[in-house]
PDB file as gemmi writes it, atoms N, CA and C in Angstrom:
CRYST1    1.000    1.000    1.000  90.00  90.00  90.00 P 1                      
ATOM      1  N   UNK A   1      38.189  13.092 -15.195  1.00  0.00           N  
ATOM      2  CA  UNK A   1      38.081  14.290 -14.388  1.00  0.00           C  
ATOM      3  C   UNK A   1      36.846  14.198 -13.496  1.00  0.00           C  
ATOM      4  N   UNK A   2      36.817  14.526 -12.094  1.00  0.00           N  
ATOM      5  CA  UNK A   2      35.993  14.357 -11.298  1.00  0.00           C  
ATOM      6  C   UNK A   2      35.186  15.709 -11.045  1.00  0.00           C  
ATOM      7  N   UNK A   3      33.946  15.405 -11.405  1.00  0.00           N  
ATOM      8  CA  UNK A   3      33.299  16.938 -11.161  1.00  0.00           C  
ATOM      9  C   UNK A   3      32.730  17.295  -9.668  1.00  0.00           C  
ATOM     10  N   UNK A   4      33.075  18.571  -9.663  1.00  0.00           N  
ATOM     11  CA  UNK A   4      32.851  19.461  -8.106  1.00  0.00           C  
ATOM     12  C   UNK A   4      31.383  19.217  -7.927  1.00  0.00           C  
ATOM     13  N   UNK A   5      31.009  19.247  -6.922  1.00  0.00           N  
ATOM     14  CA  UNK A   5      29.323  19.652  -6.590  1.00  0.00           C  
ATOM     15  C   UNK A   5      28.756  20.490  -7.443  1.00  0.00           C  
ATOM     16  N   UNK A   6      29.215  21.506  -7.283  1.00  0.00           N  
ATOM     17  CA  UNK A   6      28.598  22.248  -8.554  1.00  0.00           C  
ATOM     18  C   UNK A   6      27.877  22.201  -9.979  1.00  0.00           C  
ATOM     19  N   UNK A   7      29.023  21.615 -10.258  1.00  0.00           N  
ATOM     20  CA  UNK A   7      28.869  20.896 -11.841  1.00  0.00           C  
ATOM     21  C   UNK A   7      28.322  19.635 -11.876  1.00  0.00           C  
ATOM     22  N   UNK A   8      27.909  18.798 -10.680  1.00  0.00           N  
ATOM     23  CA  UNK A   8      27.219  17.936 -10.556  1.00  0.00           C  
ATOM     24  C   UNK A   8      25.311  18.036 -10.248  1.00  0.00           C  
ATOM     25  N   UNK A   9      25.192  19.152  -9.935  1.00  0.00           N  
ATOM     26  CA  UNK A   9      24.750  20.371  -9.228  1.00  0.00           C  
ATOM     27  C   UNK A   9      23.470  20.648 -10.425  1.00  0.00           C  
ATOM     28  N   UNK A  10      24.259  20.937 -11.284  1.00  0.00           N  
ATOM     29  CA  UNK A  10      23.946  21.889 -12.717  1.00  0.00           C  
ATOM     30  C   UNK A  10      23.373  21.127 -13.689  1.00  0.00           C  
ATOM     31  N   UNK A  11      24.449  19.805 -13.608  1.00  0.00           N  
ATOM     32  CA  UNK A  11      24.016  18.580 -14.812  1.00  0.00           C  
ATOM     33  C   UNK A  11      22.313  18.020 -14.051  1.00  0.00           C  
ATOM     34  N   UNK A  12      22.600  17.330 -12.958  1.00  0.00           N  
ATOM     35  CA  UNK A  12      21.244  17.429 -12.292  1.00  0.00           C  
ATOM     36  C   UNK A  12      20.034  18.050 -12.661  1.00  0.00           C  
ATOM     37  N   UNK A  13      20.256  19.328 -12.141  1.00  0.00           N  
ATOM     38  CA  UNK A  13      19.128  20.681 -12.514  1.00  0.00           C  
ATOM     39  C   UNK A  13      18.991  20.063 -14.281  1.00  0.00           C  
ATOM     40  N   UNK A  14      19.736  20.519 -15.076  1.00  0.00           N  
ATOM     41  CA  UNK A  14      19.257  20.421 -16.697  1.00  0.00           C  
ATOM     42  C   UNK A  14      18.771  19.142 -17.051  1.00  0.00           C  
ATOM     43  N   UNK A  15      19.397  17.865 -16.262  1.00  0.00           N  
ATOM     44  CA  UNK A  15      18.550  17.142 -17.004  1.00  0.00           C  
ATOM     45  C   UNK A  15      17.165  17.078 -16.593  1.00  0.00           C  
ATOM     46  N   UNK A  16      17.215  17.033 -15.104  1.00  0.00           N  
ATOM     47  CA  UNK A  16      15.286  17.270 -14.598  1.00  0.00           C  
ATOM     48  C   UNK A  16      14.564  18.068 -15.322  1.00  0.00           C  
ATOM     49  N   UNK A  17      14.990  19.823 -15.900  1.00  0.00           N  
ATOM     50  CA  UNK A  17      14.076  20.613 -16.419  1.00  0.00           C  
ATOM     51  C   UNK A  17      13.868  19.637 -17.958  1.00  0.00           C  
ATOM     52  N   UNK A  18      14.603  19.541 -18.651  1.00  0.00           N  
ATOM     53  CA  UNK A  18      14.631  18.709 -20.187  1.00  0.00           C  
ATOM     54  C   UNK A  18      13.399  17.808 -19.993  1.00  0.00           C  
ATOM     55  N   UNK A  19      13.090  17.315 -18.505  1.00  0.00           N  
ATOM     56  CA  UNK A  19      12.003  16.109 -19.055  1.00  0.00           C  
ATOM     57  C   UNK A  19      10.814  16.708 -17.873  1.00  0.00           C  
ATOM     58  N   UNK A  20      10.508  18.501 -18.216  1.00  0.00           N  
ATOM     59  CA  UNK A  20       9.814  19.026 -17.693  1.00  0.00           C  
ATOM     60  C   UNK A  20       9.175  18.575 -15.911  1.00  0.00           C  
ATOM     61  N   UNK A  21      10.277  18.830 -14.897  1.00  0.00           N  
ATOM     62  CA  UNK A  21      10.305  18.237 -13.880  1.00  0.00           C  
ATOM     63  C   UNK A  21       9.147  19.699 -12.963  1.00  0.00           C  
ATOM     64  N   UNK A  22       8.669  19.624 -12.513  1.00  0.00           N  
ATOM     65  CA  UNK A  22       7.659  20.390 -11.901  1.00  0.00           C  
ATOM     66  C   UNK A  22       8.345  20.918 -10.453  1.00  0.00           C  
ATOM     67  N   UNK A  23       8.504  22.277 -10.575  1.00  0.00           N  
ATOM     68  CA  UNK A  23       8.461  22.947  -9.448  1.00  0.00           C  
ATOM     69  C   UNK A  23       9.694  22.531  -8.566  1.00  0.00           C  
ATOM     70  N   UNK A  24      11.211  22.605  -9.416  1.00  0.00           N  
ATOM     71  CA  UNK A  24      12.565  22.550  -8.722  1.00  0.00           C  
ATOM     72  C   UNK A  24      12.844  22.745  -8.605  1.00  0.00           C  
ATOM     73  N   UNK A  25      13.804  22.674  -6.773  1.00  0.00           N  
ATOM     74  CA  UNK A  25      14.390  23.556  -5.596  1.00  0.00           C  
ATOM     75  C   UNK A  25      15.675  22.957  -5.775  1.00  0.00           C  
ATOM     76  N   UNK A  26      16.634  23.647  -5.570  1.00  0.00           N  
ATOM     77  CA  UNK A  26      17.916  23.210  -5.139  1.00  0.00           C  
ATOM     78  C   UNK A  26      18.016  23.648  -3.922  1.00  0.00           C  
ATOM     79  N   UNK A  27      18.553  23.069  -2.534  1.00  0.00           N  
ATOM     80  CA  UNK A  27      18.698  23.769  -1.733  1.00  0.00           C  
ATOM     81  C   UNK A  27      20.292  23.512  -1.373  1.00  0.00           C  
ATOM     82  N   UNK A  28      21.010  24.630  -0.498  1.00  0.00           N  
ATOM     83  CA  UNK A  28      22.564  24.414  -0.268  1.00  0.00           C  
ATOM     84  C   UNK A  28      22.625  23.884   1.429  1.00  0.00           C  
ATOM     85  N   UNK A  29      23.379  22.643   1.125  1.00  0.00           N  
ATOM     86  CA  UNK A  29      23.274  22.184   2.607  1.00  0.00           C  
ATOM     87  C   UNK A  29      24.160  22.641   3.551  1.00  0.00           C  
ATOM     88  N   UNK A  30      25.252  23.156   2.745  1.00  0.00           N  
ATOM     89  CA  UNK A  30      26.974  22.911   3.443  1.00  0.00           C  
ATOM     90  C   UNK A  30      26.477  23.773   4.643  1.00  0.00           C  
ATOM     91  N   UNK A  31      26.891  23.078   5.724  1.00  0.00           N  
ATOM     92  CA  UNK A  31      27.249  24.235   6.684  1.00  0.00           C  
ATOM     93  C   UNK A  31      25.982  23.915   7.852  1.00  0.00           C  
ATOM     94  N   UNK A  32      24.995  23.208   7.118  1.00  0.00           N  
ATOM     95  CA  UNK A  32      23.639  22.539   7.726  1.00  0.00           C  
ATOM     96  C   UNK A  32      23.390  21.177   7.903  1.00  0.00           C  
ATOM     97  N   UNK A  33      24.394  20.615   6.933  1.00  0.00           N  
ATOM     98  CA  UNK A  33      24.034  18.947   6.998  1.00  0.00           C  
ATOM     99  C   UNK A  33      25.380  18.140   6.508  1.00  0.00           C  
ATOM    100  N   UNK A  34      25.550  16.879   7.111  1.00  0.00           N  
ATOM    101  CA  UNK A  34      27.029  16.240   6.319  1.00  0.00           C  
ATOM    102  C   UNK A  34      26.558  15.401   5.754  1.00  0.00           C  
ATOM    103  N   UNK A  35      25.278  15.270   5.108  1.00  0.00           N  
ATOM    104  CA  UNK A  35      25.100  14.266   4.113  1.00  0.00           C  
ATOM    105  C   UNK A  35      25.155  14.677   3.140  1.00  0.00           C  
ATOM    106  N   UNK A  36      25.183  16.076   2.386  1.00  0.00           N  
ATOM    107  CA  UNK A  36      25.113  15.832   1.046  1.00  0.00           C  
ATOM    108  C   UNK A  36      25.697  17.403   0.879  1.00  0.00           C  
ATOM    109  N   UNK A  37      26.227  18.181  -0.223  1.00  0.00           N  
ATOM    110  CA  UNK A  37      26.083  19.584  -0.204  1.00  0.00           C  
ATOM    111  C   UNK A  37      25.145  20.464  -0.646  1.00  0.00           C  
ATOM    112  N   UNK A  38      24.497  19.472  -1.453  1.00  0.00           N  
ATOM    113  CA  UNK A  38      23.310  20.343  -2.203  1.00  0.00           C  
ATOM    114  C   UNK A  38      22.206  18.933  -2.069  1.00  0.00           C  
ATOM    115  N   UNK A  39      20.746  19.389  -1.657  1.00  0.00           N  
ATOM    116  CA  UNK A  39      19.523  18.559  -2.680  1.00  0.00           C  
ATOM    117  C   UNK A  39      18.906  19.017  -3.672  1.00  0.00           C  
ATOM    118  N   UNK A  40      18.548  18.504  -4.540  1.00  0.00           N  
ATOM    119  CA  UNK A  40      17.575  18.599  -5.854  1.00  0.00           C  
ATOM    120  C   UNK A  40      16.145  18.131  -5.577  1.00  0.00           C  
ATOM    121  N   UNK A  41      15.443  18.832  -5.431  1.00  0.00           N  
ATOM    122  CA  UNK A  41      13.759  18.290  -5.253  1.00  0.00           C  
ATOM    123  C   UNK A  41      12.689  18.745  -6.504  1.00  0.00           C  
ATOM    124  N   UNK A  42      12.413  17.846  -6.762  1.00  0.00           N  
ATOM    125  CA  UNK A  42      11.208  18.725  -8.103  1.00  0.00           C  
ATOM    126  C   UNK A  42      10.065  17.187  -8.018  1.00  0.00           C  
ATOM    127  N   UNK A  43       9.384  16.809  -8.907  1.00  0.00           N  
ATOM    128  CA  UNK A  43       8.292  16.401  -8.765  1.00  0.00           C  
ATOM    129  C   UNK A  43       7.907  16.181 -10.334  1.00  0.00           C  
ATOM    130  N   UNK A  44       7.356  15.258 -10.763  1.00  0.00           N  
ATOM    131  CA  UNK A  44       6.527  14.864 -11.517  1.00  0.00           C  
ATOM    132  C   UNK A  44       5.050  14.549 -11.753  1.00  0.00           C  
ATOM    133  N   UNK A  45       4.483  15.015 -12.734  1.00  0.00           N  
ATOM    134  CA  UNK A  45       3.066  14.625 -12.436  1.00  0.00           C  
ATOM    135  C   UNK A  45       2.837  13.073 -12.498  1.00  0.00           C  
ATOM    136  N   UNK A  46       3.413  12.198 -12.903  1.00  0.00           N  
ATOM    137  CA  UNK A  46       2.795  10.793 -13.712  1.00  0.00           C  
ATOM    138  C   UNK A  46       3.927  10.060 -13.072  1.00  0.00           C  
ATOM    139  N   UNK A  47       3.860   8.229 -13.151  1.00  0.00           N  
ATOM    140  CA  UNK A  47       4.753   7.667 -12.606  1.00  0.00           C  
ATOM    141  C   UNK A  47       5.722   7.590 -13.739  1.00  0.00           C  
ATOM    142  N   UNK A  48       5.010   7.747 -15.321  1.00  0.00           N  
ATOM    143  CA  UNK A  48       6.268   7.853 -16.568  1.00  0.00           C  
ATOM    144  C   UNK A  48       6.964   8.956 -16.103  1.00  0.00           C  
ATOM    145  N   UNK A  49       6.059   9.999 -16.067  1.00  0.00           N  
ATOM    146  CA  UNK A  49       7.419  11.232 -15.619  1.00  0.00           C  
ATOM    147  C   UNK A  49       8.352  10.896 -14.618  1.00  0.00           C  
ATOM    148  N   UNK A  50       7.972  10.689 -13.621  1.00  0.00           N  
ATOM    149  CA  UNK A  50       9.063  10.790 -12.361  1.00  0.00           C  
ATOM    150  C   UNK A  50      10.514   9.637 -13.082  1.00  0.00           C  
ATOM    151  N   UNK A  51       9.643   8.545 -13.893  1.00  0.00           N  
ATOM    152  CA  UNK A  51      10.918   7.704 -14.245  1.00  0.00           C  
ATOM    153  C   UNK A  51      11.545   8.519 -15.629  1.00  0.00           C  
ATOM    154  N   UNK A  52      10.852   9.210 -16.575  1.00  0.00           N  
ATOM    155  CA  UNK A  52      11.796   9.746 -17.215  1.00  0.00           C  
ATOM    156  C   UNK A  52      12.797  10.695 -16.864  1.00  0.00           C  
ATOM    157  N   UNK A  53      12.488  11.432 -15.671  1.00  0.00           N  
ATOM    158  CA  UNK A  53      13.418  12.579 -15.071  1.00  0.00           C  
ATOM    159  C   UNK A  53      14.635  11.929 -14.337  1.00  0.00           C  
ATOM    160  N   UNK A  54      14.543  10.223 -13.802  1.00  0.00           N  
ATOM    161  CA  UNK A  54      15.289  10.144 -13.555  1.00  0.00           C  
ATOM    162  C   UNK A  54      16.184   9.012 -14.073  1.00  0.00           C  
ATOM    163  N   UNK A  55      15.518   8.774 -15.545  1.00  0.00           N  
ATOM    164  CA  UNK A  55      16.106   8.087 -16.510  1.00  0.00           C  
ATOM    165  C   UNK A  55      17.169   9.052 -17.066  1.00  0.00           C  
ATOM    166  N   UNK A  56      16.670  10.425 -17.136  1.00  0.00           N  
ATOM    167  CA  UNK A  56      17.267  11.587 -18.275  1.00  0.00           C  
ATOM    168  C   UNK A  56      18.709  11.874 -16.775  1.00  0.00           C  
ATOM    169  N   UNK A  57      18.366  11.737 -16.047  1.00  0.00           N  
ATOM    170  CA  UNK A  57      19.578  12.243 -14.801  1.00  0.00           C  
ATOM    171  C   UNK A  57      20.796  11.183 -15.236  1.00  0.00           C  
ATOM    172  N   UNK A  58      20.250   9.886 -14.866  1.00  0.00           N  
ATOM    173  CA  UNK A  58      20.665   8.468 -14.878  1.00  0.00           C  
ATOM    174  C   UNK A  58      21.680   8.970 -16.276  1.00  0.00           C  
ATOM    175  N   UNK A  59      21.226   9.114 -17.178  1.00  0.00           N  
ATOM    176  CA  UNK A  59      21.869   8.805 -18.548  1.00  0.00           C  
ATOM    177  C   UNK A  59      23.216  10.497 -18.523  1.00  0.00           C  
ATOM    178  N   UNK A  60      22.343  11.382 -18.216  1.00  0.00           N  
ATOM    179  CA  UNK A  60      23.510  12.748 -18.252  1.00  0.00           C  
ATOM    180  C   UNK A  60      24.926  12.330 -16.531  1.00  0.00           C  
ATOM    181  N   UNK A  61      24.509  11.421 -16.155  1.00  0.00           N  
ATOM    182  CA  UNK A  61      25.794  11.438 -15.039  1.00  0.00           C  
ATOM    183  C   UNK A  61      26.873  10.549 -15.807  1.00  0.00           C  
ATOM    184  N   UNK A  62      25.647   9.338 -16.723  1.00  0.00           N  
ATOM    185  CA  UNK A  62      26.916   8.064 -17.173  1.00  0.00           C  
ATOM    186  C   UNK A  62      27.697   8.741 -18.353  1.00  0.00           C  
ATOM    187  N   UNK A  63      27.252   9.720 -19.063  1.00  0.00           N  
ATOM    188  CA  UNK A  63      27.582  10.416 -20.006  1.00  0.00           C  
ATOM    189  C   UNK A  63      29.102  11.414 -19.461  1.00  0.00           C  
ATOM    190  N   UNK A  64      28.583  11.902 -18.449  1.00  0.00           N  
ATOM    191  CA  UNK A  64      29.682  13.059 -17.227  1.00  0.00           C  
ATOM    192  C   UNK A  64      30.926  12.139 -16.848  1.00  0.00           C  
ATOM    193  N   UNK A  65      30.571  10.486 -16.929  1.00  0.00           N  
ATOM    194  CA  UNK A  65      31.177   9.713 -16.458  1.00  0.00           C  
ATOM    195  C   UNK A  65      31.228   9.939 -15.327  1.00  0.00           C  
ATOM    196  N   UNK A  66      29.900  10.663 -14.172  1.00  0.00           N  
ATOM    197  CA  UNK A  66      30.043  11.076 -13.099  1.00  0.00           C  
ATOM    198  C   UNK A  66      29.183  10.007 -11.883  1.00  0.00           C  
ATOM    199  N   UNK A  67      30.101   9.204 -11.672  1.00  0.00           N  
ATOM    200  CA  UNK A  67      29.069   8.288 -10.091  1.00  0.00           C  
ATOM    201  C   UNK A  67      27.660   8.319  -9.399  1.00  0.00           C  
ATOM    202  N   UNK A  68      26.875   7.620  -9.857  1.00  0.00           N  
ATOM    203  CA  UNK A  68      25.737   7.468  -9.194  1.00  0.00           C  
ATOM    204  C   UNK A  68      25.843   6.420  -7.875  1.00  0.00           C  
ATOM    205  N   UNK A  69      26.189   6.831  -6.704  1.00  0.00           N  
ATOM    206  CA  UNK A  69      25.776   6.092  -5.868  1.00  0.00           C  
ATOM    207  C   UNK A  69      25.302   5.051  -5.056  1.00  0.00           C  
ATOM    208  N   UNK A  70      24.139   5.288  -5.101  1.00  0.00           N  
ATOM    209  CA  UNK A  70      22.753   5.077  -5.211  1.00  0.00           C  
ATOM    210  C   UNK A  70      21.485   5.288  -5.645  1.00  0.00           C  
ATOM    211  N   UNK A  71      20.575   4.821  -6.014  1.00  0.00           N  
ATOM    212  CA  UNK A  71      19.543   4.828  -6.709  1.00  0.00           C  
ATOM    213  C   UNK A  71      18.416   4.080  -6.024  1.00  0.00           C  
ATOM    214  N   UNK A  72      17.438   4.611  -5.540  1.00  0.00           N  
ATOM    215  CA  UNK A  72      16.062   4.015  -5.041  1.00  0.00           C  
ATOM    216  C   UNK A  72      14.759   4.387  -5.302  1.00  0.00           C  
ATOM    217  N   UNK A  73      13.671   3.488  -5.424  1.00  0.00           N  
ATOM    218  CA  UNK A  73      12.373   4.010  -5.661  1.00  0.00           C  
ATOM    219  C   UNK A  73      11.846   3.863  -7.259  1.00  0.00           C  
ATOM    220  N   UNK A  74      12.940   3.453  -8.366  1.00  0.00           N  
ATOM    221  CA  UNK A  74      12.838   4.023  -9.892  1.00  0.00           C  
ATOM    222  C   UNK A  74      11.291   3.029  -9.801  1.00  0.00           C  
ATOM    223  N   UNK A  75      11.184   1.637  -9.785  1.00  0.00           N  
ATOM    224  CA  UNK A  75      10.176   1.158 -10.227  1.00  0.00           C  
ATOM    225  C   UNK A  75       9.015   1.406  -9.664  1.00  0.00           C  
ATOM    226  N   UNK A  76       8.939   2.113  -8.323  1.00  0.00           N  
ATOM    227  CA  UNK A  76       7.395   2.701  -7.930  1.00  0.00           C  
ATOM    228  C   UNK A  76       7.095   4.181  -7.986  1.00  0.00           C  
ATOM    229  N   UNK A  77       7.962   4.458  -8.951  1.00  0.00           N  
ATOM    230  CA  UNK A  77       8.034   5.946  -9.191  1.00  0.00           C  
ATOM    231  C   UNK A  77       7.438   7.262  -8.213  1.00  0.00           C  
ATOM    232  N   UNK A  78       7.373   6.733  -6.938  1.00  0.00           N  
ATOM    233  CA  UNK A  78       6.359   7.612  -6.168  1.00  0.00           C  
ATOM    234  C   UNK A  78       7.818   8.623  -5.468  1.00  0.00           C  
ATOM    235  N   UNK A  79       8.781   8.218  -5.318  1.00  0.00           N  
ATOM    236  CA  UNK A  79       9.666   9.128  -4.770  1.00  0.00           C  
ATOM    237  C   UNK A  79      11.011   8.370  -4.761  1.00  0.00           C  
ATOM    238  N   UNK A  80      11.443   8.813  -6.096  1.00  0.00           N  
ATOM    239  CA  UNK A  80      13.460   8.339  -6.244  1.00  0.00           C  
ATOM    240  C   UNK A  80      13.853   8.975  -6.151  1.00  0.00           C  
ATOM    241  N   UNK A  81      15.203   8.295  -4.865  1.00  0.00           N  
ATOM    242  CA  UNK A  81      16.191   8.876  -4.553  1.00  0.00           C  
ATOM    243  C   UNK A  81      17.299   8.930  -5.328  1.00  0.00           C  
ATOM    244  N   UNK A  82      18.367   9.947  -5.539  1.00  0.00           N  
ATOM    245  CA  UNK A  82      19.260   9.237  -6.178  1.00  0.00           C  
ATOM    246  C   UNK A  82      20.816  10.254  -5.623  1.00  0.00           C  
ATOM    247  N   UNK A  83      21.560   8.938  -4.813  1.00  0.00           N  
ATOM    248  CA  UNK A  83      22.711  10.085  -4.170  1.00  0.00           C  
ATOM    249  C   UNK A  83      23.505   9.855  -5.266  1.00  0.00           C  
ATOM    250  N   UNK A  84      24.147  11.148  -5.874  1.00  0.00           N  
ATOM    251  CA  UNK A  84      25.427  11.275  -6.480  1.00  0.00           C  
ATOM    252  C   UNK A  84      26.943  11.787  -5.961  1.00  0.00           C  
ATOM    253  N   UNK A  85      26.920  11.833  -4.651  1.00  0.00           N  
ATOM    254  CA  UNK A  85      27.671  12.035  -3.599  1.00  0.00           C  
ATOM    255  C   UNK A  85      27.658  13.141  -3.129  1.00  0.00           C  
ATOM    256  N   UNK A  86      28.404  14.414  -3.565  1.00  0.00           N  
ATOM    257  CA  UNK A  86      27.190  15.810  -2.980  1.00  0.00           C  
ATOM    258  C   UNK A  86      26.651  15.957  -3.484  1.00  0.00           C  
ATOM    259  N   UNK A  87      25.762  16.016  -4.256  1.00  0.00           N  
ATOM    260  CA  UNK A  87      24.812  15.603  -4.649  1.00  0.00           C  
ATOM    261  C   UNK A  87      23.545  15.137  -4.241  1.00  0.00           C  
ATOM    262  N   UNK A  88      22.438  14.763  -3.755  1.00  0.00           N  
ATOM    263  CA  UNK A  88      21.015  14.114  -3.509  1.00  0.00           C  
ATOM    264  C   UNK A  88      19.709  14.977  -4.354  1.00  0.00           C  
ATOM    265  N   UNK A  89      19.055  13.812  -5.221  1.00  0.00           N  
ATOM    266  CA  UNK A  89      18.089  14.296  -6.301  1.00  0.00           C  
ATOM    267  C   UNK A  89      17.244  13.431  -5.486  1.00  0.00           C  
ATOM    268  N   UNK A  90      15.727  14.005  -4.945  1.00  0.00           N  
ATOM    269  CA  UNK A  90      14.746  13.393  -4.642  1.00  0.00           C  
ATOM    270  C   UNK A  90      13.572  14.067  -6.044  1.00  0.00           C  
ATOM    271  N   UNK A  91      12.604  12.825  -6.274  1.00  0.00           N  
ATOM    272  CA  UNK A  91      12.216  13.151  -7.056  1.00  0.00           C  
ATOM    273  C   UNK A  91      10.764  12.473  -7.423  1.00  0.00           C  
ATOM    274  N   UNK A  92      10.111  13.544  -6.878  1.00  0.00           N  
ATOM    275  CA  UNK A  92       8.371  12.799  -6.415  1.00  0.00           C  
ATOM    276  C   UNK A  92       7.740  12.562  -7.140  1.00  0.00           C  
ATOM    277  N   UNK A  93       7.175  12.084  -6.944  1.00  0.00           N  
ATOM    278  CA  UNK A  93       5.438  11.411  -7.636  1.00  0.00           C  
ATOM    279  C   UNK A  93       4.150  13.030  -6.833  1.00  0.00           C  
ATOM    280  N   UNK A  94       4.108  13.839  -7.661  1.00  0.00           N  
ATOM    281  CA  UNK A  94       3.459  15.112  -7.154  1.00  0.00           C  
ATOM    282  C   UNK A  94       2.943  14.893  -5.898  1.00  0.00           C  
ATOM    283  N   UNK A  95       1.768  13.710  -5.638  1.00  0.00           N  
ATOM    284  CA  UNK A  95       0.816  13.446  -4.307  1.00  0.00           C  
ATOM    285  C   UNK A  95       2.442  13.293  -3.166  1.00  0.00           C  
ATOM    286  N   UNK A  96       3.149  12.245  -3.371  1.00  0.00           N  
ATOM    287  CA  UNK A  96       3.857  12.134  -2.434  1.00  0.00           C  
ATOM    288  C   UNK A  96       4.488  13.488  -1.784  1.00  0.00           C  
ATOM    289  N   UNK A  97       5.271  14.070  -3.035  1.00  0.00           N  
ATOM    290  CA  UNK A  97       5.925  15.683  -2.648  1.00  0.00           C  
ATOM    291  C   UNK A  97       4.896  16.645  -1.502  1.00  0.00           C  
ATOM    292  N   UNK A  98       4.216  16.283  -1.951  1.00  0.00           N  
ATOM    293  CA  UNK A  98       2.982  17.349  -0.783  1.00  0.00           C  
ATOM    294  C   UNK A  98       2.722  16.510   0.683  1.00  0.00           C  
ATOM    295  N   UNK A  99       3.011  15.672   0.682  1.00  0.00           N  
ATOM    296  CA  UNK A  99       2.768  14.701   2.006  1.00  0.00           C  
ATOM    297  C   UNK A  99       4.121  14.587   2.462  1.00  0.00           C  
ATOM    298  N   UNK A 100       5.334  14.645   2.080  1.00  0.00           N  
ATOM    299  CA  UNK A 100       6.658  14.477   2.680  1.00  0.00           C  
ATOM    300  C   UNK A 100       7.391  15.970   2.933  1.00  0.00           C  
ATOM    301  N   UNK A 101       6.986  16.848   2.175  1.00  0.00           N  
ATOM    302  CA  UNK A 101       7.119  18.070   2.239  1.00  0.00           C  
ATOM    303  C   UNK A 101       8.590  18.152   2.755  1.00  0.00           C  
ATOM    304  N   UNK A 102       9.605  17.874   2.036  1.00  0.00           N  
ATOM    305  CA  UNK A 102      11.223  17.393   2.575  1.00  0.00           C  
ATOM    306  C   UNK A 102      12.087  18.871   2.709  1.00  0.00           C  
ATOM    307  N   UNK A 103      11.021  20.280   2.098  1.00  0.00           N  
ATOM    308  CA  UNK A 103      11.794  21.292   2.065  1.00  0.00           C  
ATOM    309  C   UNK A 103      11.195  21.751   3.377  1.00  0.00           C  
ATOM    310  N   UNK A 104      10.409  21.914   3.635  1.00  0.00           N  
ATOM    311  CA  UNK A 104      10.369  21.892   5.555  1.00  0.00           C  
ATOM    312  C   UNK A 104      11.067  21.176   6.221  1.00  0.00           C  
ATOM    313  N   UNK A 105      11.062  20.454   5.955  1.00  0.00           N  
ATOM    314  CA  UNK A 105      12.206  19.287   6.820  1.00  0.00           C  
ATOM    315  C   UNK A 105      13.646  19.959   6.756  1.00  0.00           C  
ATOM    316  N   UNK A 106      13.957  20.602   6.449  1.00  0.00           N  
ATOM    317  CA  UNK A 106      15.245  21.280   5.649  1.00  0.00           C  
ATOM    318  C   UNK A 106      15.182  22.721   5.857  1.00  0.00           C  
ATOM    319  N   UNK A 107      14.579  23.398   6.088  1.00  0.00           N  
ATOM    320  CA  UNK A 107      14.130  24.274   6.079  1.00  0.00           C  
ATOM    321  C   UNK A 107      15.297  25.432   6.767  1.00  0.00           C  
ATOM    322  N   UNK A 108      16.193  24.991   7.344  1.00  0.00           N  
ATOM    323  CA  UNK A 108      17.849  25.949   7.253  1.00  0.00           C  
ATOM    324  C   UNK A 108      18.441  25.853   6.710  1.00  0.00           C  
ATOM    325  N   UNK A 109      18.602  25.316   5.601  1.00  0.00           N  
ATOM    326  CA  UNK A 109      19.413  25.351   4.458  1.00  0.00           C  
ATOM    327  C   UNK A 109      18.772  26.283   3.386  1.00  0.00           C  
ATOM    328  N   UNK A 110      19.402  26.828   2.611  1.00  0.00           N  
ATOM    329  CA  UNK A 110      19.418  27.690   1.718  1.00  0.00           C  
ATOM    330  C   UNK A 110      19.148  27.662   0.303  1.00  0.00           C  
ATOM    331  N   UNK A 111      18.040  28.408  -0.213  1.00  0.00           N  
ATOM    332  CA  UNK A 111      17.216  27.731  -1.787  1.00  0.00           C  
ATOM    333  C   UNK A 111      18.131  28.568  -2.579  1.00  0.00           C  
ATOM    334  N   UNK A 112      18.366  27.674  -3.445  1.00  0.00           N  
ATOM    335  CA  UNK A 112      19.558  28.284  -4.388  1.00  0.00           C  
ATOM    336  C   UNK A 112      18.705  28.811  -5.155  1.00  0.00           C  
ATOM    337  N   UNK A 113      19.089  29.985  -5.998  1.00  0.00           N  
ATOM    338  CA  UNK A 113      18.539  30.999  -7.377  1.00  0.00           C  
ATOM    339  C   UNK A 113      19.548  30.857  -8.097  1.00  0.00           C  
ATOM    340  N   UNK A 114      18.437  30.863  -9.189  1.00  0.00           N  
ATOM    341  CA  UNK A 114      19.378  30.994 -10.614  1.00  0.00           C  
ATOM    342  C   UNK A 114      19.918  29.838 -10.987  1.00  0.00           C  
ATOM    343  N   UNK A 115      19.574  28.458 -10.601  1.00  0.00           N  
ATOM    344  CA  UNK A 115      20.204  26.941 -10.605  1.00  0.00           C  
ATOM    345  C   UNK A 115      19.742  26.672 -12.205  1.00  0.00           C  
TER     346      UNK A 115                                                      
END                                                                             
């Protein structure tokens, strides 16, 4: 069974909070961008963190049996990408998040509540 954005969406969000991901936005693209329908942005303090958040993602999609994409950045932990098709989890190294500032960049698309 192939899961909707949504539910791709959701699994995302829970596994980042589980490995205490700092300060995460979902924002809704549809309607603003054709790359993705939703991004996931949050941040880690440490380069272990940023790789456990997206070790803990990594492992809840193969589990969903749900497609990872692509995957970039895991071994310099400063900012992995990871497309799951609508889907996109960026996922900083704290210093980087404040210097790329990707939710300005974005900044017509819409911050989801309650994710």
């Amino acid at each position: 069974m192939k899961l909707n954005p949504e539910q791709l969406l959701q699994l995302a969000v829970e596994a980042a909070e589980s490995k205490k991901a700092s300060n995460l936005v979902a924002l809704d693209l549809r309607g603003v961008s054709m790359i993705a329908d939703y991004f996931v942005i949050c941040h880690g303090n440490s380069d272990t963190q940023v790789q456990a958040i997206a070790s803990e993602i990594r492992k809840v999609m193969h589990d969903a049996k749900a497609e990872i994409r692509g995957m970039e950045g895991v071994n310099a932990a400063r900012w992995v990408l990871m497309d799951l098709g609508d889907v996109v989890v960026h996922i900083f190294h704290r210093d980087e998040r404040e210097y790329y500032n990707i939710e300005r960049l974005w900044s017509d698309a819409k911050v989801m509540e309650n994710v």
